[in-house]
C-alpha positions as CSV (number, residue, x, y, z in Angstrom):
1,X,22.7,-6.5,-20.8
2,X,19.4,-4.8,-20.2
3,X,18.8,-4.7,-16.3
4,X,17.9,-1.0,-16.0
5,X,14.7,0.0,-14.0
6,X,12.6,0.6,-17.0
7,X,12.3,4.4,-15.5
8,X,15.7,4.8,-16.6
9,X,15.5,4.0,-20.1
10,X,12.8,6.8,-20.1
11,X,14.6,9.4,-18.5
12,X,15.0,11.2,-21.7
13,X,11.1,11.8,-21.8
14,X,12.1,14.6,-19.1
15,X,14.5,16.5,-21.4
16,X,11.7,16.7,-23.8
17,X,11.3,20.9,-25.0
18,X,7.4,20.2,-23.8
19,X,8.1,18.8,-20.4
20,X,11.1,21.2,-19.5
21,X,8.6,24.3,-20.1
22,X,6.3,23.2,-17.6
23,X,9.2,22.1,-15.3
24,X,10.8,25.7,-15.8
25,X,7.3,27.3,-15.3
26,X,5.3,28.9,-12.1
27,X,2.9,26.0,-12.1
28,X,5.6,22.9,-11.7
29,X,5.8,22.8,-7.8
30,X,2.0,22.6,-7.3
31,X,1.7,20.5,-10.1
32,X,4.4,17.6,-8.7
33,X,2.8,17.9,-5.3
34,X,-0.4,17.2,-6.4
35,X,0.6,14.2,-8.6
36,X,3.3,13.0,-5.3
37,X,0.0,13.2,-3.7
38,X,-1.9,11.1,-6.1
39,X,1.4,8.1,-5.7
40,X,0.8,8.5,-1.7
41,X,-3.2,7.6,-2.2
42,X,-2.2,4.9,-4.3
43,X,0.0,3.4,-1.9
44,X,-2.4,3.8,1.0
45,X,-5.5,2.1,-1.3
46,X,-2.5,-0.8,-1.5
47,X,-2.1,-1.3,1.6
48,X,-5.1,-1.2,2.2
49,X,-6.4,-3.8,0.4
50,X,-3.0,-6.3,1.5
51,X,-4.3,-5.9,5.2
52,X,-7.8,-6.7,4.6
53,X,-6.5,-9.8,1.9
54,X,-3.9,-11.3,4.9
55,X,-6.7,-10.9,7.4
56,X,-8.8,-12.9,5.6
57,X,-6.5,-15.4,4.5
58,X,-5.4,-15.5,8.1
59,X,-8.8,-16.2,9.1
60,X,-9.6,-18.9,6.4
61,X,-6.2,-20.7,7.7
62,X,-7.1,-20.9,11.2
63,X,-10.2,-22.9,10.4
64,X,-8.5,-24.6,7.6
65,X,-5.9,-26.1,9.8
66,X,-8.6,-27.1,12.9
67,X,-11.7,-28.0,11.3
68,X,-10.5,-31.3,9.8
69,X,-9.0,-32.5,12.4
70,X,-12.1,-32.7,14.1
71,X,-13.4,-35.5,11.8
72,X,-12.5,-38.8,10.7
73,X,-10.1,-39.2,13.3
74,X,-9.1,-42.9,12.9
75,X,-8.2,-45.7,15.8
76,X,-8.1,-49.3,15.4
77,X,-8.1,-51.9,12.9
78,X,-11.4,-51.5,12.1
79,X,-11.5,-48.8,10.0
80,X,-12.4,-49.0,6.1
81,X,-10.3,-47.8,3.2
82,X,-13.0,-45.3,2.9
83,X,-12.7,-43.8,6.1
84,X,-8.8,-44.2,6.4
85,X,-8.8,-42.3,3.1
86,X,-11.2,-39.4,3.6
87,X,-8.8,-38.8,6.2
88,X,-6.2,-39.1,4.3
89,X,-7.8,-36.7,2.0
90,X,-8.7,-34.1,4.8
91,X,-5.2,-34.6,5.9
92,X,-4.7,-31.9,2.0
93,X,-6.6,-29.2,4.4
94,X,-3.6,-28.7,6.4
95,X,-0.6,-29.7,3.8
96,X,-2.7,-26.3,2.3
97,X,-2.8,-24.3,4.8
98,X,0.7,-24.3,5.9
99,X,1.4,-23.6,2.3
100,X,-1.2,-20.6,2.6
101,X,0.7,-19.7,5.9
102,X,3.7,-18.4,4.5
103,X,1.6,-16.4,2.0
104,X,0.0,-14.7,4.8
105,X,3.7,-14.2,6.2
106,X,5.2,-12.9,2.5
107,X,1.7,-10.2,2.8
108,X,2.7,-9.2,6.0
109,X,5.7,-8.1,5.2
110,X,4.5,-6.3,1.9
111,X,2.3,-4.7,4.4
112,X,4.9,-2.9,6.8
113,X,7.1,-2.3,3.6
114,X,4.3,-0.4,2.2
115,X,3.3,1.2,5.2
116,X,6.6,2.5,6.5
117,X,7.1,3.9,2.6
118,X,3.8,5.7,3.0
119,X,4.9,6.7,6.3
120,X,8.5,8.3,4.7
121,X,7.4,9.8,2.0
122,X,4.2,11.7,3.4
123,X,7.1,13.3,6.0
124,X,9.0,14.3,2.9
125,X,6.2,15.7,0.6
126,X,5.1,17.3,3.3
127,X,8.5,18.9,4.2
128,X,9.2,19.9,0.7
129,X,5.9,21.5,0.3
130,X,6.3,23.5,3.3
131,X,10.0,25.3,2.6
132,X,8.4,26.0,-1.0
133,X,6.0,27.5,0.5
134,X,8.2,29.7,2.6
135,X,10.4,30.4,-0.1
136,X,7.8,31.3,-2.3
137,X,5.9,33.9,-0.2
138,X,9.8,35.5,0.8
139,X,9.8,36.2,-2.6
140,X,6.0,37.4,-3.3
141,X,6.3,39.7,0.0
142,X,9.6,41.4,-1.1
143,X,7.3,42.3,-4.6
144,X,4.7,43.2,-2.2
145,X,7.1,45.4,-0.2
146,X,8.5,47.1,-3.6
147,X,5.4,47.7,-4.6
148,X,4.6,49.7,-2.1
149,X,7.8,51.4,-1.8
150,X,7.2,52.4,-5.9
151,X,3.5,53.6,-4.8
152,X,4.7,55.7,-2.1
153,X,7.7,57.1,-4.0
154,X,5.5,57.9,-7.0
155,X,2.9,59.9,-4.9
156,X,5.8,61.8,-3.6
157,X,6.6,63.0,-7.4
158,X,2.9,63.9,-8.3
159,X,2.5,66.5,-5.2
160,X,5.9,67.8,-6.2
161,X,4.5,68.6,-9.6
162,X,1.5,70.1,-7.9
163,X,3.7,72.4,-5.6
164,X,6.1,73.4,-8.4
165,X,2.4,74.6,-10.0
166,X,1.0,76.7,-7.1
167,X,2.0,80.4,-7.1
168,X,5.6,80.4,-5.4
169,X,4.7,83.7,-3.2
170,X,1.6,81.3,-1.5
171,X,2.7,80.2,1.9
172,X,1.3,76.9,3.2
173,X,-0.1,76.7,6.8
174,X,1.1,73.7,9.0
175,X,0.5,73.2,12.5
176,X,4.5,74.8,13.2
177,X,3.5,77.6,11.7
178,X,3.6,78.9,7.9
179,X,6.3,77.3,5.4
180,X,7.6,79.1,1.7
181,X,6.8,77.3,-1.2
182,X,10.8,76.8,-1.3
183,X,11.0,75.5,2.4
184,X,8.0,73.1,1.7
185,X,10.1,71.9,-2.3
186,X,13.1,71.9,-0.1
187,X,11.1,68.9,2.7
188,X,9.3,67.1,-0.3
189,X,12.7,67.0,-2.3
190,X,14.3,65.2,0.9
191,X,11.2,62.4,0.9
192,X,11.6,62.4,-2.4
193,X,15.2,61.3,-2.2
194,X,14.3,58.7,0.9
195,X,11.4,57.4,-1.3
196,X,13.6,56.6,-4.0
197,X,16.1,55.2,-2.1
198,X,14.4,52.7,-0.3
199,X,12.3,52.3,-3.7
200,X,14.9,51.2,-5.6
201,X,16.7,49.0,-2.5
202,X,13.1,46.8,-1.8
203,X,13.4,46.3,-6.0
204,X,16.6,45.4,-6.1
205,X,16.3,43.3,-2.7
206,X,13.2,41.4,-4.5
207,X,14.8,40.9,-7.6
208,X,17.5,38.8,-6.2
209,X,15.4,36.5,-4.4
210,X,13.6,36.2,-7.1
211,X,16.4,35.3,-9.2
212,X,17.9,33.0,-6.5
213,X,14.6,31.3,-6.0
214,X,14.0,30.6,-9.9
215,X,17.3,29.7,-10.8
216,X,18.3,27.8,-7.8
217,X,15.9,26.2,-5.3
218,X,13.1,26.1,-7.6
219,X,14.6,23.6,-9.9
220,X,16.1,21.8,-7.0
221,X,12.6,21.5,-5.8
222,X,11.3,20.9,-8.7
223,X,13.3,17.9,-9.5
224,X,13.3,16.6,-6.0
225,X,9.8,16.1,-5.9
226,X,9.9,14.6,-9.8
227,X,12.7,12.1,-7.7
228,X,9.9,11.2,-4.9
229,X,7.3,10.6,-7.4
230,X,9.2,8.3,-9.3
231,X,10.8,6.9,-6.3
232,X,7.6,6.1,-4.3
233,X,6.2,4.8,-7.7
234,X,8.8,2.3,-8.4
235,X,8.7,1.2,-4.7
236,X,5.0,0.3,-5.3
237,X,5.6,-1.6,-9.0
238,X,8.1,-3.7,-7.1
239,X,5.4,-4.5,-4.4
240,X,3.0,-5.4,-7.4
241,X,5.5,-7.3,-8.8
242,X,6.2,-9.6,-5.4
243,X,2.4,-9.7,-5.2
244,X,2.4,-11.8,-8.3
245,X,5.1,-13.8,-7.4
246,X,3.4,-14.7,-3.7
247,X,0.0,-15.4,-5.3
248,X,1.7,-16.9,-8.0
249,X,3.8,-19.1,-5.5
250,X,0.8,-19.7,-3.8
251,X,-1.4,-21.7,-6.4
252,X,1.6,-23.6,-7.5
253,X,3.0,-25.0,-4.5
254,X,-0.9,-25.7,-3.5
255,X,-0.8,-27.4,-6.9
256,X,2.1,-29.3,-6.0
257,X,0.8,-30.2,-2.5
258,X,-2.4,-32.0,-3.9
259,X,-0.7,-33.4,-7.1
260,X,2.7,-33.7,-6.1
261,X,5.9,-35.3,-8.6
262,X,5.2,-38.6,-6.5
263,X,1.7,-39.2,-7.7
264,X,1.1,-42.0,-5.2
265,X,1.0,-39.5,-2.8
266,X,-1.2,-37.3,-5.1
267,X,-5.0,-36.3,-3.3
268,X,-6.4,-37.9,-6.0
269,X,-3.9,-41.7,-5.4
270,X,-5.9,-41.3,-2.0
271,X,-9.1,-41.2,-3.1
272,X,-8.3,-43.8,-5.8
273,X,-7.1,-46.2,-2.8
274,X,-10.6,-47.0,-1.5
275,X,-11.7,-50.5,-2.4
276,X,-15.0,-51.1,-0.8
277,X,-15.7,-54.4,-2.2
278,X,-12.2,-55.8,-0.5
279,X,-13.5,-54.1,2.8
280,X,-16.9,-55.5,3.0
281,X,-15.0,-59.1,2.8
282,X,-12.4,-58.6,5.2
283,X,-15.3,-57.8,7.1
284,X,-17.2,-60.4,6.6
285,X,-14.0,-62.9,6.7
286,X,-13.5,-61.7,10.3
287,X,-16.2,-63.5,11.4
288,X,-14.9,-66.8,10.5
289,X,-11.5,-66.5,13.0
290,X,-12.7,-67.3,16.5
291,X,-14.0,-71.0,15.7
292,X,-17.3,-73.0,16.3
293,X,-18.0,-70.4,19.6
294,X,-18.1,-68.2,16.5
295,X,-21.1,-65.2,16.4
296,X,-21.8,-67.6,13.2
297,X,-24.5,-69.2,15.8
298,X,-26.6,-67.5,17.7
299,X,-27.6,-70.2,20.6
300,X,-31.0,-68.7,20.9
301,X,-31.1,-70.2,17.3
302,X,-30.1,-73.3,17.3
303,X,-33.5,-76.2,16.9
304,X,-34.5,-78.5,18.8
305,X,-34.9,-81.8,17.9
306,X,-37.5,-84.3,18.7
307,X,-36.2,-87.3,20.2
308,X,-38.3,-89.6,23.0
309,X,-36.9,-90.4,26.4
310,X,-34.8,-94.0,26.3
311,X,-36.8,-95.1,29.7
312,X,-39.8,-94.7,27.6
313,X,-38.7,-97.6,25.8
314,X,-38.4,-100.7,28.1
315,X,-42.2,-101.5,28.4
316,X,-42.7,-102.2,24.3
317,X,-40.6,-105.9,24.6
């Protein structure tokens, strides 16, 4: 049974001798960030684009669902096949866009999904980049702060080679008054002793942060941010995925609505239906039901005929 996220079938590539010395290096952290940054762009250009594409599909249903309606609306008896079924036909307008509606309502979703992930994960990239950051310069200040304890401590031990060459009788003039060479080997010798204290404390003090920070939080870092990416990148596949299966479900169930199983009720059955010849005689053939007061005759119509007067006729005997 093979229902793994494909990620995980992959997880060796990690383990790889290639990979694990750029993991274990100085450049991973920067290196995840960047690409973590890369998956959040990503999922913004997504988004995006599903806002602008339920916008307009939103838009495209509102006037898919009214225009129609405002035609072809049929009353009477008197209607044709032809007009009964164009409206019929523009009756597929709205069977389509309720189908189209619950598209728009599947990309709204996707939308806030997508957003709200964006959302999380720009909080934790930016969280994570922040205490690396912090741990990081603890560690590069504590070098900082031993190298200037080594700098200090190493001038120290070139004057007391210069001193240790002067002529020991010389006495040095200071601002209390004049010092032996051995009173002044005596005061450098206890600086000397301070230096290298506090020398060897700032490396010793640096050398365990930096051990702590390479050893431990580094690599947690390092595969926490490898977990985000991954994570964040997954997320979106799945949303690419249920875009395909929306669109997908889209186009069929349209298919379905104009050419469903019942094919009398198919788009197509409607626009078969119209029989114009048939029409034009019941049309006709209503003329012929209200009897001789029929609009068969126009009165204005009818001819006169000649005929003389019957009282005209008497005086011809």
């Amino acid at each position: 049974m093979h229902h793994h996220h494909h990620h995980d079938d992959l997880a060796h590539l990690f383990s790889t001798p290639e990979i694990k010395k750029v993991l274990n290096s100085d450049v991973a952290i920067n290196a995840l960030l960047s690409r973590l940054k890369q998956s959040l762009l990503t999922c913004e250009e997504f988004m995006k684009f599903i806002r602008k594409k339920y916008a307009f599909e939103e838009e495209h249903v509102q006037e898919l669902s009214k225009q129609y309606k405002h035609f072809f609306n049929i009353q009477g008896s008197t209607n044709s096949s032809l007009k009964k079924m164009i409206h019929e036909v523009l009756g597929f307008d709205g069977k389509m866009a309720q189908v189209k509606q619950s598209y728009i309502t599947a990309l709204q979703k996707m939308y806030s999904e997508i957003s709200s992930l964006l959302l999380t994960m720009t909080k934790l990239r930016k969280s994570v980049k922040e205490n690396s950051k912090r741990l990081e310069k603890d560690v590069s200040d504590a070098i900082h702060s031993a190298e200037k304890a080594q700098s200090r401590y190493n001038s120290l031990c070139q004057d007391w080679d210069k001193l240790r060459m002067t002529d020991p009788t010389k006495t040095k003039l200071t601002l209390r008054g004049s010092k032996t060479t051995k009173e002044q080997e005596e005061e450098l010798l206890r600086k000397i002793d301070n230096a290298d204290l506090e020398y060897k404390q700032k490396v010793d003090h640096s050398n365990s942060l930096r051990n702590t920070f390479i050893t431990k939080e580094r690599p947690r870092i390092v595969q926490e941010l490898k977990d985000l990416i991954l994570e964040i990148d997954t997320a979106m596949t799945i949303q690419l995925q249920k875009y395909t299966i929306w669109t997908e479900n889209l186009v069929l169930n349209t298919g379905v609505t104009i050419s469903p199983l019942d094919s009398t009720k198919s788009m197509k059955s409607f626009a078969g239906s119209v029989s114009n010849e048939r029409d034009l005689y019941s049309f006709l053939n209503k003329y012929n039901q209200t009897g001789k007061h029929s609009l068969l005759i126009n009165k204005n119509l009818i001819p006169v005929s000649y005929k003389k007067h019957p009282s005209m006729n008497h005086g011809q005997k």
